[in-house]
Structure formats: structure tokens, C-alpha cells
C-alpha positions in Angstrom: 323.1 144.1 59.4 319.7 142.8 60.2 317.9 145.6 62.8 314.8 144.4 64.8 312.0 147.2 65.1 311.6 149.0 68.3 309.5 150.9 69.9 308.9 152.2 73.2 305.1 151.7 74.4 304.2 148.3 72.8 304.7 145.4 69.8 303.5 143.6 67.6 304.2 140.6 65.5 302.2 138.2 62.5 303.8 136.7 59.5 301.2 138.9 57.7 301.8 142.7 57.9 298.2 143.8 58.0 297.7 141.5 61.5 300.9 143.1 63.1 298.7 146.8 62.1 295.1 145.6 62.7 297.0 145.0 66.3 298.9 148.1 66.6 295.7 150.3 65.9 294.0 148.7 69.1 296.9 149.6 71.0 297.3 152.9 70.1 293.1 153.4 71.2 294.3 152.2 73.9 293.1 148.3 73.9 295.8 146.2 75.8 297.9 142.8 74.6 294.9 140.7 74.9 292.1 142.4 72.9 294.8 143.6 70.3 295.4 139.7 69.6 291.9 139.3 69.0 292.1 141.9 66.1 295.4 140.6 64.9 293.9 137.0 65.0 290.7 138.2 63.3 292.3 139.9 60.4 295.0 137.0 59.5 292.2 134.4 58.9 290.9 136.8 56.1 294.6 137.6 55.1 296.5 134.3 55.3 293.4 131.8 54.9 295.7 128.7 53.3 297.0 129.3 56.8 294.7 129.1 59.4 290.9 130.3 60.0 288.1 130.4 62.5 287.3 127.0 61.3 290.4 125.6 62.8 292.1 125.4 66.5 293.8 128.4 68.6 296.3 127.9 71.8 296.8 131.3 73.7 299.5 132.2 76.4 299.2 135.2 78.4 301.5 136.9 80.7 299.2 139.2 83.2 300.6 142.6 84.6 297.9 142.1 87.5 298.7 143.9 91.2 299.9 141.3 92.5 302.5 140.9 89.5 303.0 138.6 86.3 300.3 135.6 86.0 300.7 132.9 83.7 297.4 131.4 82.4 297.0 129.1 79.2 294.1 129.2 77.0 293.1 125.7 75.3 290.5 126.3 72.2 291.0 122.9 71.4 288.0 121.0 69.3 287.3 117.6 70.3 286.2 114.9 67.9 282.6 114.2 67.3 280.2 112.6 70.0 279.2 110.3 67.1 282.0 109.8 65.4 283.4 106.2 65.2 286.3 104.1 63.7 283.6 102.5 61.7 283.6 104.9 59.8 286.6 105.1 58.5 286.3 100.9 58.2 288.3 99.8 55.0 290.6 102.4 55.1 293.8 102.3 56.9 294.0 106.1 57.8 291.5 108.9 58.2 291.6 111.3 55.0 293.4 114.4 55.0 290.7 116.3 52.9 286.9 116.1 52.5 283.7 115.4 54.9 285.4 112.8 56.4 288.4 115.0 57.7 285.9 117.7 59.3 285.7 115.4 62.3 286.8 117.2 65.3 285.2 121.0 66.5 286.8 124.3 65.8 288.1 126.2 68.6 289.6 129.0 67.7 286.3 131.5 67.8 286.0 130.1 71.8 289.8 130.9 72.2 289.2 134.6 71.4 286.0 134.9 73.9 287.8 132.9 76.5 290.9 134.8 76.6 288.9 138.5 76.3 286.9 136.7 79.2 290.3 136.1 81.5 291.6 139.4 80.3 288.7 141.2 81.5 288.4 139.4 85.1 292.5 140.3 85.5 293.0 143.6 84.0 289.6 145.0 82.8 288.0 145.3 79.2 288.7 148.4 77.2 287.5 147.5 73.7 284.0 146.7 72.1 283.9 143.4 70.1 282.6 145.5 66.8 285.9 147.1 67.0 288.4 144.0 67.2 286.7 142.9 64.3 286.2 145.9 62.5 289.2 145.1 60.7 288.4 141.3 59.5 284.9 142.9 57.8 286.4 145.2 55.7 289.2 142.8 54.3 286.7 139.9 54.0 284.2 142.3 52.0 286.6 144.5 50.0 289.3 142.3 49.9 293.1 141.7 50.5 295.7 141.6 48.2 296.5 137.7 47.6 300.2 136.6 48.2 302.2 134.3 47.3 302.3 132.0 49.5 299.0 131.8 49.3 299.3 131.4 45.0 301.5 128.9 45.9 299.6 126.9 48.2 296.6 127.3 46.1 298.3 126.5 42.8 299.7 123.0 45.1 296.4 121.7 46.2 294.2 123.0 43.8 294.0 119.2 42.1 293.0 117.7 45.5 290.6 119.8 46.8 288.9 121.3 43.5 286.3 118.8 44.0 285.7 119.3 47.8 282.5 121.3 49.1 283.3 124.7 49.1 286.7 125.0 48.0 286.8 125.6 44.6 283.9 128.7 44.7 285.9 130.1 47.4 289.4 130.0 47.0 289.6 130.1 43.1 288.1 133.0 40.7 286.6 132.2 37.5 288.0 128.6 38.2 291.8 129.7 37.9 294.5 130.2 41.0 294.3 134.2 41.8 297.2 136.1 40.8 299.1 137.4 43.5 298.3 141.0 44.2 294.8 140.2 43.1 291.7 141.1 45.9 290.6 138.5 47.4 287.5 139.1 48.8 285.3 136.5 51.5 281.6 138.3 51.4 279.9 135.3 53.3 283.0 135.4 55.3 282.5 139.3 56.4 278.7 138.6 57.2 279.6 135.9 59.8 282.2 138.1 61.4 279.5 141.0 61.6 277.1 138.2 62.9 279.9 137.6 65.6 280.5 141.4 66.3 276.6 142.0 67.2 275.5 138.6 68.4 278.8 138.1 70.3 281.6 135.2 69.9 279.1 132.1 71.5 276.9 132.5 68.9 279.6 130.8 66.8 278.9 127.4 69.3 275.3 128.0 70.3 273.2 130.7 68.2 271.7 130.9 65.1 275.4 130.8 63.1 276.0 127.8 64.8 272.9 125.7 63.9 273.5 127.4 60.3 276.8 125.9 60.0 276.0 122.4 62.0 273.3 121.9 59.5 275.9 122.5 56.8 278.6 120.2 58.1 275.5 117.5 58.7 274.6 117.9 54.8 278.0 117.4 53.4 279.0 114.1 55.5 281.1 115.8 58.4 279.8 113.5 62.1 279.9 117.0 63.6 276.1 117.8 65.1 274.7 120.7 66.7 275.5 118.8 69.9 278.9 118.9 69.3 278.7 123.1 68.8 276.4 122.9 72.1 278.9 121.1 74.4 282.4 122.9 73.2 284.1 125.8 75.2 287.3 126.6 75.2 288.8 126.0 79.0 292.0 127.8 81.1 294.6 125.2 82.1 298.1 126.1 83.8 301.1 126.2 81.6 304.0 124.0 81.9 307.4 126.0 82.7 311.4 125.3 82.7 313.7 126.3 85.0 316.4 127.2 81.9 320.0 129.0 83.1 318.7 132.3 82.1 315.2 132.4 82.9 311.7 130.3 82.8 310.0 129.2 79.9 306.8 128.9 79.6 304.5 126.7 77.1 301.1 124.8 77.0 300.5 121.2 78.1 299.0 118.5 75.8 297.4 117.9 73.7 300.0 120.1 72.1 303.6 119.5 71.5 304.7 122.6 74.0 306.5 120.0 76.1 308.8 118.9 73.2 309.4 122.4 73.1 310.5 122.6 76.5 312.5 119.8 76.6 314.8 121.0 73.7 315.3 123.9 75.7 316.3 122.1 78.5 318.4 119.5 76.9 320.4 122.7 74.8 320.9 124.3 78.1 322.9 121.2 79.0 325.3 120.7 76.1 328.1 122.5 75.4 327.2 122.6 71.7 324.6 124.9 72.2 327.5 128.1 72.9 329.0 127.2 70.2 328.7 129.1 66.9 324.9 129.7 66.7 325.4 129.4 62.3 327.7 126.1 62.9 328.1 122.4 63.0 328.2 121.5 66.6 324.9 124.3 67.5 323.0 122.2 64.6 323.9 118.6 65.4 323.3 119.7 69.2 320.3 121.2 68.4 318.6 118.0 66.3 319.9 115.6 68.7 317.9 117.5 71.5 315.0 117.0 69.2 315.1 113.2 68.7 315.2 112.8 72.5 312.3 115.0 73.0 310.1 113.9 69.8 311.0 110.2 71.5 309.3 111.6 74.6 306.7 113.0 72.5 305.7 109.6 70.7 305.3 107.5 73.5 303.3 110.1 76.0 301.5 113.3 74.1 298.0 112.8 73.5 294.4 114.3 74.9 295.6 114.8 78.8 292.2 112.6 80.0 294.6 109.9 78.0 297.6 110.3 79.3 299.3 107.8 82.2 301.8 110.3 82.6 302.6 113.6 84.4 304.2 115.8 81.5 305.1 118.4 84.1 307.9 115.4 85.0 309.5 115.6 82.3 310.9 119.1 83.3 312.4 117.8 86.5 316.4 118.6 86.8 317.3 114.8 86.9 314.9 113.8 84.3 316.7 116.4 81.7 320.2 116.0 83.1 319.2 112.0 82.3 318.0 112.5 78.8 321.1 115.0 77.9 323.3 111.6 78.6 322.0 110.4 75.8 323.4 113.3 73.5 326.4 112.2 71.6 328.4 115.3 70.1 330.1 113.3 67.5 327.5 110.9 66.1 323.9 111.8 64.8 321.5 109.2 66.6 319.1 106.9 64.3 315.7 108.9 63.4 312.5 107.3 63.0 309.6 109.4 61.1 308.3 112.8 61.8 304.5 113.7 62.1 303.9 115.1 59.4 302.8 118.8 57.8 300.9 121.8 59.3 299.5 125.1 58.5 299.7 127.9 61.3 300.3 130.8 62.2 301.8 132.4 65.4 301.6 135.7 66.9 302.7 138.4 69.4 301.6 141.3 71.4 303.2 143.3 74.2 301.6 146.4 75.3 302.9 148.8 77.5 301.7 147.7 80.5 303.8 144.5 80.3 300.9 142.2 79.3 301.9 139.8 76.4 300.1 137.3 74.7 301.8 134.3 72.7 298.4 132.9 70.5 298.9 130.3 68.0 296.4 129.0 65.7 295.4 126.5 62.8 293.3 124.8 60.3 296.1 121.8 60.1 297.0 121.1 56.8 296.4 124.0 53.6 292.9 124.6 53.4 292.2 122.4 56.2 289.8 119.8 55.3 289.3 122.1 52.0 285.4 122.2 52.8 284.0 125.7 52.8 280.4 126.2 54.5 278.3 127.5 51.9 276.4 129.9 54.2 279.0 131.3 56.6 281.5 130.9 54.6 284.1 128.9 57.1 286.6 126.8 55.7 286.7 123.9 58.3 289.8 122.6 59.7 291.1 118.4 59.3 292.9 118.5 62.4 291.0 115.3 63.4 293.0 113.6 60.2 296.0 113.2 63.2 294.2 110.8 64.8 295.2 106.9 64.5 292.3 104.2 63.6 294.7 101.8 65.0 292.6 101.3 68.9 296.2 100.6 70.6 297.7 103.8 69.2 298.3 106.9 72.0 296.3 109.0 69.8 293.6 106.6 68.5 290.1 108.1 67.4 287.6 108.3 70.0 284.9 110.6 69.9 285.1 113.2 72.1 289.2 113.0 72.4 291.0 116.0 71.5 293.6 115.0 68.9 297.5 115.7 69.1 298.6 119.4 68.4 301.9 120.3 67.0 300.4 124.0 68.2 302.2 125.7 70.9 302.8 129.0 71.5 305.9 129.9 73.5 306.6 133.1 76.4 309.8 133.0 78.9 310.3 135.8 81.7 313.9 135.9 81.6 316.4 136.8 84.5 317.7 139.9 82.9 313.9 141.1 83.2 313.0 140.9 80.3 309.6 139.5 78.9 310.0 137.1 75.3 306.8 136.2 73.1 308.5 133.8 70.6 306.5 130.9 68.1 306.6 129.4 64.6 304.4 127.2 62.3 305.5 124.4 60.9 304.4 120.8 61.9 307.5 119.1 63.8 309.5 122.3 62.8 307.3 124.3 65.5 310.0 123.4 68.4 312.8 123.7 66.2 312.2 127.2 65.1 311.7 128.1 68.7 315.1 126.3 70.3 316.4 128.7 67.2 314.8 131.8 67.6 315.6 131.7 71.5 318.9 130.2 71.7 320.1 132.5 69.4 318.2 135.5 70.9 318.6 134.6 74.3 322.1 132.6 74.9 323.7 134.4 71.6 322.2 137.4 71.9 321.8 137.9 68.7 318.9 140.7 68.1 315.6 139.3 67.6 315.4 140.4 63.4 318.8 138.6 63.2 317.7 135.6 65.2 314.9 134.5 63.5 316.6 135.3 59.9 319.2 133.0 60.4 319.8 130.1 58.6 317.3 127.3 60.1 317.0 123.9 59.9 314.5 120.8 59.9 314.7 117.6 61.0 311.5 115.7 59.8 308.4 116.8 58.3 306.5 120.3 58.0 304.0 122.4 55.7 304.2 120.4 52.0 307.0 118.3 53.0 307.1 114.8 53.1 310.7 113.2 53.3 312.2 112.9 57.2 315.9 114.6 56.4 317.6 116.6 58.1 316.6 120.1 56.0 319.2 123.1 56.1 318.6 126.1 54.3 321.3 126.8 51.8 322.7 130.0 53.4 324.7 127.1 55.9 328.9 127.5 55.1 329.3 124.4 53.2 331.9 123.3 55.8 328.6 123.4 58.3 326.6 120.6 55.7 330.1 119.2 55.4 330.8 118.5 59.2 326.9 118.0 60.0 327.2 115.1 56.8 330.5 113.1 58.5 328.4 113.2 62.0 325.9 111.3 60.2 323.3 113.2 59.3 321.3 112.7 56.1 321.4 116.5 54.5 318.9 117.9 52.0 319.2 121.3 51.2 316.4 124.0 50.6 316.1 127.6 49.2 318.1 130.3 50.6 315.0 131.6 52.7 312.9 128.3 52.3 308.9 128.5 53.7 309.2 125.4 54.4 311.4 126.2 57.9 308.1 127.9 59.1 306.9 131.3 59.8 308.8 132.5 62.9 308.5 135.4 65.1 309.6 137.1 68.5 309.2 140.1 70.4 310.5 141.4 73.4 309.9 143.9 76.4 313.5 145.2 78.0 313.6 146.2 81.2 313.9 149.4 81.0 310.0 149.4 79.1 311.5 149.5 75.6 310.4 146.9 73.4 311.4 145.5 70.1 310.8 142.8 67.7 311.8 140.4 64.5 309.5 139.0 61.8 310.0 136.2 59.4 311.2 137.1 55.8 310.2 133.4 54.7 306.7 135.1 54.9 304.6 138.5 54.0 305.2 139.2 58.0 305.9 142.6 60.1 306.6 143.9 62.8 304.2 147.4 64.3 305.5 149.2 68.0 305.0 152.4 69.0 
């Protein structure tokens, strides 16, 4: 029996235990949902750095217990590409590199995420928490340093050969030239001194103070486009999420340039096939489930770029008719032909209730492992290569441009369902992101299985993720072989992973009952936890 943690006054979830507690303690001082994220998302860029880092990109959804009740509002911390960044470039080559100077080509986000969304908290509930303290967690890991785990010797050990010779990485994320052991400190001093510079200067200083021009400078000397210009004209900015009208509630995600619509649309599609009641571990749940992906990830490739670039409402795409249209399309007894995924990510997702019913879905990521794999040498920053998504190809949706945000496969999900309850839910994971979240919610929500047990489950993948590169349909082994049988005849091309493979993503949920309890379930593919009180 798997048992979800619960608790009674609030909740928190990270795939990395010490984020779930560096969140906890700001509740129990008395911080609410928002400014406990901040700590959370503070201390996992020192903990889980192969994952993401405050070089990289952050999407945050918030659910506001204001007087006037619940308000949704999404915060974008999405860096654009460089003002003088062009496909010139890049001429010669027929893609932009995944690693190097030439991958640091788009702004990182992440820092302006945090200040926007303590900014919006603070307008619609009040502020209850100095800066210094949100981050007082972050310095003391960075200087004195976190146990190393494995899936960060793993990643390390992976890439270690492609980025050893990149700026930065090998003096940061190796010790005496050899992969750390796991269980080893792992300690980030330049790292700690720019998140002290942060706690007194304040989060801008990050885009337009003296850490800024320090790390512009930087970028500038190891061939990144990125200019102090760039830090000058970035802010993160509040746009309104897109929502579903599913049978049991709405669902709520964030419009491009991330992927939360091909989220939404799975949702909607499973809510109108009668394979999603089925057996949530079998055949017909599965083959339901993937063929609700291709439609959407069709939907996805054709529309789902920077917004200023689109020719398309994506709110549309949520209309009854619309997903009652594209459900048509849904065979039950044959798979559909699959084209190619997008390709990996490195992320991590997190929740926070509190228990005054405020809950924050955040998201965040330096794209691939190590992002770009260049470390500034003053602050200390590895810097993400989210910019590698975009195409060189000028007719391509997401072509480079500068000053285009690129494609996201980020997207932090939140539903208010009709029972009254309140769900934070989200995965890493490339184009397994919407996957893991149809999982974790139909089997939560429809199922009703508890939240520990619904995001344990068996998973699959259709496509590629985090160090994957084939487009199969991935189950994890613990599937009854009658289920890779059955899923096999429908024509499916199977590959089988590990029993509890990292490569389904790091998954999460929490939720808030009705009755003000609150409970949670964590990922055992990674060092996660979940902390209520």
C-alpha cells in the first residue's frame, strides 16, 4: 500500500527533499504558498543543479485565496533570444548547438519569476517574509554544501565528455577532475555569494545591477550574443492562464510559448473516451492515453510558438466542439502513425498549499543537463541552452529571431475540482511533461487513486525526454505483460525501461480537501518528498 503524506495546515512537494523542507520552514513562520516557493525554488537550484538553476527559465501558477475568492494568474519568466542574435551565426551549420557559447542565446528568467510572483502575491494577499530569509536556505547549501545524488552522478558521469571542455563546467561540476561520488558535499561558493548579492541588493539586481553587468560581461567574453541590453530590457510579465471545462472540474495551465495547451487537450480528449475508466494500470487507459497525445502534440507542431507568432487563438482549442472533433479521431483498436517527439529536458516541478488555500504550481529549467554547460566564472551561474529549441530554418513556427521567446515544454499544471478540492500537479520530462500529468490526474482524479499511489504507478512515454533519444512508445517494466502484449497487437512500437525508470520524469501532486486537510505524493524515480504540517 502506497500512503500519500498528510497534513492538516499546509504542503509541500519537490523531487528533492531538502526543497519540500526549505518550503515547509517558511510556512510554519508563517510565510504563505507563494514566498515558500521562492525558498523551495531557491534551494533546488543548489540541490538538483543538473536539473535546473537560476540561469535557466521558470513558469509559475498561482491560485489566490483573495476576498473576493480564488484568482487565477500565470507568471511567464520566459527569456527571449538576444537583440543581436542572428541566423548568421549559426551559418554552416544546420541546427543551433545544444552546448557551448553558442547555446547561451536566449535570457534567463527564472530570478524575474521569483520577484514577479512575490510582487503579485504581495498586491493580492500581503508580504510576510524578508527576501534574506527565502534565501537563507540556498546560502548555506551553496557554501557548505549538499550531499550529491545520484541522479546527479549519473547525469554528470553522462555528459562529462561533452561539456568537460565548455567554460565553466568542468571547475564547477567536477572535483579534482573526477565525477563526485554520491553522498559527497557539493559545495557552489561563488554560487552562495550571488544569492547573498540577491538577498541584500534585491532580485532585479540579477537584470539591472552590478550582478548583472558582472555576468553580461562574462557571457560577452565567452561568445554568448547575450549583452547587457538584453539583462536591461527582460522582466518577467503576468498573462491569464488557459482553463478546461473537464467532467469533474477546471484545469488550469499556462499559454505558449509553453506546451500547457498540449496538456490541456489530453485532458480533454481522455475525458471523452471511454478508455480512460478503464483500468488505470491497463491496455485500453494506455493506448487511450498516447492516442490523446498524438492529436494534441499534432496541435502542438503546427501552432505553439512565441504568442506575438502565433495566427492562432490557443484558448480555441478548448472549445467543446473543437475537443469533441479531435476525440473522433481516437481509434480504440489501432495505434495512429507517430512522427518524432521534441526532444529531452531537464526540470523540475513544484508545489505549495498553505492553509489559507493559496497554491502555487512553479516549474522551472535550464533545458537540457547542465544547460548550455557554461558556468560564469564570477557569479557562478550555469546558463541555460533553452535557445538550442529554436529552428534556423526561417519558415519553421519556431525559427530564431532575436528577441522571440523560444518553445517551452515547461508548464506547470493546477485544477479546482467540483468536489472542492484544490490539485497542484506537474512533471519534468521533455514531451513526457503532459504525459506524466494526464497520469498523475486521471488516476488521482477519475480513479481516485491516492495521490503517493497515482504518481508511483507504472508510467509511460511516447517520444523523447531527459537522455533519451528514440520516439517509442516507453513503458516501465512494472506493466502486466498482457498490458505490453495487448498495447503491441494495437500497434504500438514497445520499449521497455527500469522498473522505476528517471526517464518517465519527476512527478508530483498535492492536494487541499475540502474539509482543509491536505495531502500529497512525491516521485520515487527521484531524491523527492513530500513536508505538511
Amino acid at each position: 500500500m502506497l500512503n500519500s503524506v498528510r497534513g492538516r495546515r499546509g504542503i509541500a512537494v519537490a523531487p528533492h527533499a531538502l526543497a519540500s523542507q526549505s518550503a515547509l520552514a517558511v510556512l510554519r513562520e508563517g510565510g504563505h504558498a507563494v514566498e515558500a516557493m521562492v525558498a523551495a525554488a531557491a534551494t533546488i537550484t543548489v540541490a538538483y543543479p543538473h536539473m535546473n538553476g537560476i540561469g535557466g527559465d521558470s513558469f509559475w501558477l498561482l491560485s489566490l485565496a483573495t476576498p473576493n475568492g480564488p484568482k487565477l494568474i500565470g507568471i511567464e519568466g520566459c527569456g527571449k533570444a538576444a537583440a543581436g542574435v542572428s541566423t548568421l551565426d549559426y551559418q554552416g551549420r544546420s541546427s543551433i548547438p545544444f552546448r557551448g557559447p553558442e547555446a547561451a542565446l536566449t535570457m534567463a528568467g527564472t530570478v524575474s519569476a521569483w520577484e514577479r510572483s512575490l510582487d503579485v502575491a504581495a498586491r493580492e494577499i500581503g508580504s510576510r517574509m524578508p527576501l534574506p530569509r527565502l534565501l537563507e536556505d540556498a546560502i548555506f547549501y551553496a557554501r557548505h554544501g549538499v550531499p550529491v545524488t545520484a541522479s546527479q552522478q549519473r547525469s554528470t558521469l553522462a555528459k562529462c565528455g561533452e561539456l568537460h571542455d565548455v567554460p565553466g563546467f568542468a571547475e564547477t561540476f567536477l572535483q579534482a577532475g573526477q565525477v563526485p561520488a554520491v553522498g559527497s558535499l557539493f559545495k557552489q561558493p561563488r554560487l552562495a555569494a550571488t544569492f547573498e548579492q540577491l538577498a541584500h541588493a534585491g532580485l532585479a539586481d540579477f537584470y539591472r545591477g552590478d550582478l548583472a553587468q558582472q555576468m553580461a560581461h562574462a557571457l560577452q567574453a565567452v561568445g554568448s550574443p547575450l549583452r547587457w541590453a538584453d539583462f536591461q530590457h527582460h522582466e518577467a510579465i503576468e498573462c491569464r492562464p488557459l482553463m478546461l471545462e473537464h467532467s469533474l472540474g477546471r484545469v488550469y495551465n499556462m499559454p505558449p510559448p509553453t506546451q500547457g495547451l498540449v496538456s490541456l487537450l489530453i485532458l480533454g480528449l481522455m475525458d471523452r473516451v471511454p478508455g480512460s475508466r478503464s483500468d488505470p494500470l491497463g491496455p485500453d487507459f494506455v493506448h487511450a492515453a498516447v492516442e490523446a497525445t498524438k492529436q494534441a502534440f499534432k496541435v502542438r507542431d503546427a501552432h505553439i510558438t512565441d504568442p506575438l507568432h502565433m495566427q492562432v487563438d490557443p484558448a480555441s482549442f478548448l472549445q467543446r466542439q473543437v475537443l469533441d472533433e479531435l476525440a473522433q479521431h481516437i481509434d480504440p483498436d489501432h495505434a495512429a502513425r507517430w512522427g518524432a517527439g521534441k526532444g529531452p529536458a531537464d526540470t523540475v516541478w513544484m508545489g505549495v498549499i498553505d492553509q489559507h488555500g493559496n497554491a502555487v504550481s512553479m516549474i522551472q529549467s535550464i533545458y537540457h543537463e547542465f544547460g548550455s554547460g557554461i558556468v560564469l566564472p564570477g557569479s557562478g551561474v550555469n546558463w541555460q541552452n533553452r535557445g538550442a529549441s529554436f529552428s534556423l530554418d526561417p519558415g519553421h513556427i519556431n525559427c530564431l529571431k532575436p528577441g522571440k521567446k523560444p518553445f517551452h515544454t515547461l508548464n506547470p499544471a493546477l485544477a479546482h475540482l467540483n468536489d472542492g478540492r484544490v490539485m497542484v500537479y506537474g512533471s519534468m520530462g521533455g514531451d513526457g511533461q503532459p504525459q506524466n500529468q494526464c497520469a498523475v490526474f486521471t488516476r488521482a482524479v477519475v480513479h481516485g487513486l491516492n495521490p503517493q499511489a497515482a504518481v508511483s504507478a507504472p508510467r509511460w512515454l511516447l517520444g523523447r525526454t531527459w537522455g533519451q533519444s528514440s520516439d517509442t512508445l516507453k513503458l516501465e517494466n512494472r506493466f502486466a505483460p498482457d498490458t505490453v502484449q495487448r498495447l503491441r497487437e494495437l500497434g504500438h512500437d514497445i520499449e521497455l525501461l527500469d522498473d522505476y525508470d528517471e526517464t518517465c520524469g519527476h512527478a508530483g501532486c498535492a492536494f487541499k480537501n475540502a474539509d482543509g486537510s491536505v495531502e500529497g505524493g512525491s516521485d520515487p524515480r527521484s531524491d523527492g518528498a513530500v513536508a505538511a504540517y
